[in-house]
N, C-alpha and C positions, 0 to 999 in steps of 0.2 A: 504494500500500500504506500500511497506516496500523497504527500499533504502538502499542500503551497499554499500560505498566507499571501492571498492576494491585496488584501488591504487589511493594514494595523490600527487603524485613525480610530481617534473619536467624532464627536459631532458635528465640530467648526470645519469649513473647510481647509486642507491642512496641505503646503506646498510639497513636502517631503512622505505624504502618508494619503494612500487613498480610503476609503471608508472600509468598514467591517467585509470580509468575502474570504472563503477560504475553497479549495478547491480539494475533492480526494479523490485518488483517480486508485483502482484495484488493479491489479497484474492483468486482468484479463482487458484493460482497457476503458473500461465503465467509466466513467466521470461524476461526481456529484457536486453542487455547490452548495456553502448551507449561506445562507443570508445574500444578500446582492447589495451591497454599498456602492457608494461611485466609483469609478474605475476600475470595477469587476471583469469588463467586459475586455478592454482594453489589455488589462493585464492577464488574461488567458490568451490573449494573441502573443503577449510579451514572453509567453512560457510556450509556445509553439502546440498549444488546445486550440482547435477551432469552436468558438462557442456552442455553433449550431450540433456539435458532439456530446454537448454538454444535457444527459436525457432530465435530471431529478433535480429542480430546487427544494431545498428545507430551511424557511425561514423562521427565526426564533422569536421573535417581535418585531412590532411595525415603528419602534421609529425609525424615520427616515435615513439615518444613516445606517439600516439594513437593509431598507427595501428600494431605495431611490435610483437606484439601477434598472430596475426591473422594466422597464417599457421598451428602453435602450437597447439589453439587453434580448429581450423576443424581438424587438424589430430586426437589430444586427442578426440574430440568429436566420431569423427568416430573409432577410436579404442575403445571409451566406447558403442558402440550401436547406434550412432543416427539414428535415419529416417528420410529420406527425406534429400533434402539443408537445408543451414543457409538461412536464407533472409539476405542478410545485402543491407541495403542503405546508402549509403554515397554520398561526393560530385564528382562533376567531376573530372577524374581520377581514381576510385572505381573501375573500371570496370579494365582499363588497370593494376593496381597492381594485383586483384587478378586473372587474367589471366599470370600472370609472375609466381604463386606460387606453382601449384598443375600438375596436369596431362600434360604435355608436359613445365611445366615449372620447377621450383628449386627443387621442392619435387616428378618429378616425378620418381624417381628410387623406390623412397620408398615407391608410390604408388602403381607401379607396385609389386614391389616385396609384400607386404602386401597383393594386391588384388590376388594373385596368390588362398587365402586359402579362398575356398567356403565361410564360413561366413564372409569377407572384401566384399568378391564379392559383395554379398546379400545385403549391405548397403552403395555402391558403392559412391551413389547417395550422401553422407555425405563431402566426398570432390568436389561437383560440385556447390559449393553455387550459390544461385538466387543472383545477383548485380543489384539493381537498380539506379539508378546517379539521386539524386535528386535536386531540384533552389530552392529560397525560395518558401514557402508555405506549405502548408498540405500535409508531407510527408508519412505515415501511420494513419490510418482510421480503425477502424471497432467498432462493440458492445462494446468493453471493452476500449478502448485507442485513443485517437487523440495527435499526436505529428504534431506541427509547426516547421519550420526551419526559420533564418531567417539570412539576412547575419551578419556577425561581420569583427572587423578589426585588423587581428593577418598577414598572411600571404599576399601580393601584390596578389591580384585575377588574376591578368594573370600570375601569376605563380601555384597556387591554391587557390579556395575562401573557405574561413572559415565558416563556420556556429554554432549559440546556436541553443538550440533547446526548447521549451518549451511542458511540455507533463500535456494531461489533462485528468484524472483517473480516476474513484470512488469518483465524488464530487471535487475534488485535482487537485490544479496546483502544478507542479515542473517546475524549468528553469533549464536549466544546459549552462552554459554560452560557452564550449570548451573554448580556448584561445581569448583571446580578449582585444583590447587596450576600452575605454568608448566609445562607440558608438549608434546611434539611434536604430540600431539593437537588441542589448542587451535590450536597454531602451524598447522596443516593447515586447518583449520576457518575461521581469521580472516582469510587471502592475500587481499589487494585486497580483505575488506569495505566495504560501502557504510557499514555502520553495522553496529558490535559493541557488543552488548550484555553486559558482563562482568563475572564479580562481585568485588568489592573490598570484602569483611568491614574488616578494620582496617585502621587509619593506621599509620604504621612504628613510634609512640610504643607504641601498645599490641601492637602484634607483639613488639617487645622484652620487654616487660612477659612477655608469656605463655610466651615464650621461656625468661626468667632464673626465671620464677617453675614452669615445667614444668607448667603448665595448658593443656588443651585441646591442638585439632591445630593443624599448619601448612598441612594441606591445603587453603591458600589463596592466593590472589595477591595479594603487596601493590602497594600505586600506583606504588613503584617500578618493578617488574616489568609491573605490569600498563601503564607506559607506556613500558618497552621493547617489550614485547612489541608493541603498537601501532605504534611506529615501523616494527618489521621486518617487520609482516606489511604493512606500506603501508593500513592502516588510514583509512578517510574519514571516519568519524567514530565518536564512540567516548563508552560511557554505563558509568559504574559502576554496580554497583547490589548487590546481598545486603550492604549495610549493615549491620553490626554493632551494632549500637545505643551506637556510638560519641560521637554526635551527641546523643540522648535526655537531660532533664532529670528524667522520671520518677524519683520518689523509690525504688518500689517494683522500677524497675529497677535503680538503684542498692544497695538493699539485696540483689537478688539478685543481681549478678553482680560483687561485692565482692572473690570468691578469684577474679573470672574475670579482672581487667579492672584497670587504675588508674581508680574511679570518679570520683577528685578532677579528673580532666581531663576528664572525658565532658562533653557541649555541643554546642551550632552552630557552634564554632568548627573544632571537627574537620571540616568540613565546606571550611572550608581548606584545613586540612592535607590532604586528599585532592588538591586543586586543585592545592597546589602540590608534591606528591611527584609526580603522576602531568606535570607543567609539566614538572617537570627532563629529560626528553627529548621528549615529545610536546607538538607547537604545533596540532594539527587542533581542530577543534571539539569540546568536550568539555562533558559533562553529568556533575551527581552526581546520580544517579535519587532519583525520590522518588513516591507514590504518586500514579498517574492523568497521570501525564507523558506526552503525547499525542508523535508523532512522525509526522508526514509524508514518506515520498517517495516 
């Protein structure tokens, strides 16, 4: 199995980090993506996947820096040749977004207009993706793949519920955690991972910061946490990743996220300070993701 973090980012747009997307492609060629952030698309060209190869989306939540790919991506797919729908499943609400998107919704003039020429026609089928709205449990199934979902605690579930998802491969677990504050859900999802892929927006300096200052949520995991959590679930290896733009020198990100953030400390160095909050209990193999970070096993 082979896993590329196609984008590491968080929510701002980010010069050096495309949004959330992570790619697993199985020995026999399969491809799945869980989440569609921006630059999804693009950076499966940059790993030499043609999208339209691409059969299974699984998205974990709807904010936007998971799903804001997704129109992009089926149209490119569909203009590169795909057959057949995308499958995607995601949580509730999956269903009413990608009915806003395509044929009688935002993209359809360009639909039309495209399908006008016999070969659009012919692969029609490429912008009509299959949506399945899945709860927890065993979300996809067959010979080659079992993916669990399970809830997490990032968005108010009566406004939308969150989900990690855990997928089990060719022998292999993977967890991918989507957004999430430490919850029993994660803890279920990570038990003897091969490799978790989890996300760790800020270092504890700027979790304080947002804390004392009453900006933004906590509905996240810090490195502290996020390398207990590791320890206990007997974790074997272990990637952060939904970056905060912690690390970023961008001027322009610094002017915007001024009430969000201490921008005077943002840098590569925080890039440390990840390493070493998430050290102080966890000794396994450890990555801070960054985009197009290939992963074998």
């Amino acid at each position: 199995m082979r896993i590329i973090l196609l984008g590491t980012g968080a929510a701002l747009p980010d010069p050096d980090r495309c949004h959330t997307s992570i790619l697993v492609t199985l020995h026999n060629g399969r491809h799945f993506l869980l989440d569609c952030g921006h630059g999804a698309t693009r950076q499966m060209m940059r790993v030499d996947v043609n999208p339209a190869d691409v059969a299974h989306l699984l998205l974990t939540h709807l904010h936007h820096d998971h799903v804001c790919e997704l129109p992009f991506f089926v149209i490119s797919s569909w203009i590169l040749s795909r057959h057949g729908p995308l499958d995607i499943r995601g949580p509730q609400g999956t269903k009413k977004l990608v009915s806003h998107l395509f044929e009688g919704g935002a993209f359809d003039a360009d639909i039309r207009a495209r399908s006008a020429y016999p070969l659009r026609q012919a692969n029609i089928e490429a912008v009509r993706p299959k949506v399945t709205e899945y709860d927890a449990g065993v979300i996809f199934e067959d010979s080659d793949m079992t993916v669990t979902a399970d809830h997490v605690d990032h968005i108010p579930p009566e406004i939308s519920p969150c989900y990690g998802l855990r997928i089990e491969a060719e022998g292999k677990v993977v967890t991918f955690s989507g957004d999430t504050a430490p919850c029993e859900g994660i803890a279920r999802l990570s038990h003897n991972a091969d490799l978790l892929i989890h996300e760790c927006t800020f270092t504890e300096a700027f979790i304080e910061h947002r804390r004392k200052s009453r900006v933004g949520t906590f509905s996240h995991t810090s490195p502290s946490e996020l390398g207990q959590l590791a320890v206990d679930c007997k974790v074997k290896h272990l990637i952060a990743t939904h970056i905060g733009h912690v690390d970023s020198l961008s001027p322009v990100l610094k002017r915007a996220a001024i009430k969000h953030m201490p921008v005077d400390l943002m840098g590569p160095q925080q890039i440390d300070a990840f390493v070493e909050d998430i050290r102080r209990t966890y000794h396994g193999p450890l990555q801070i993701a960054h985009d197009l970070m290939r992963i074998d096993l």
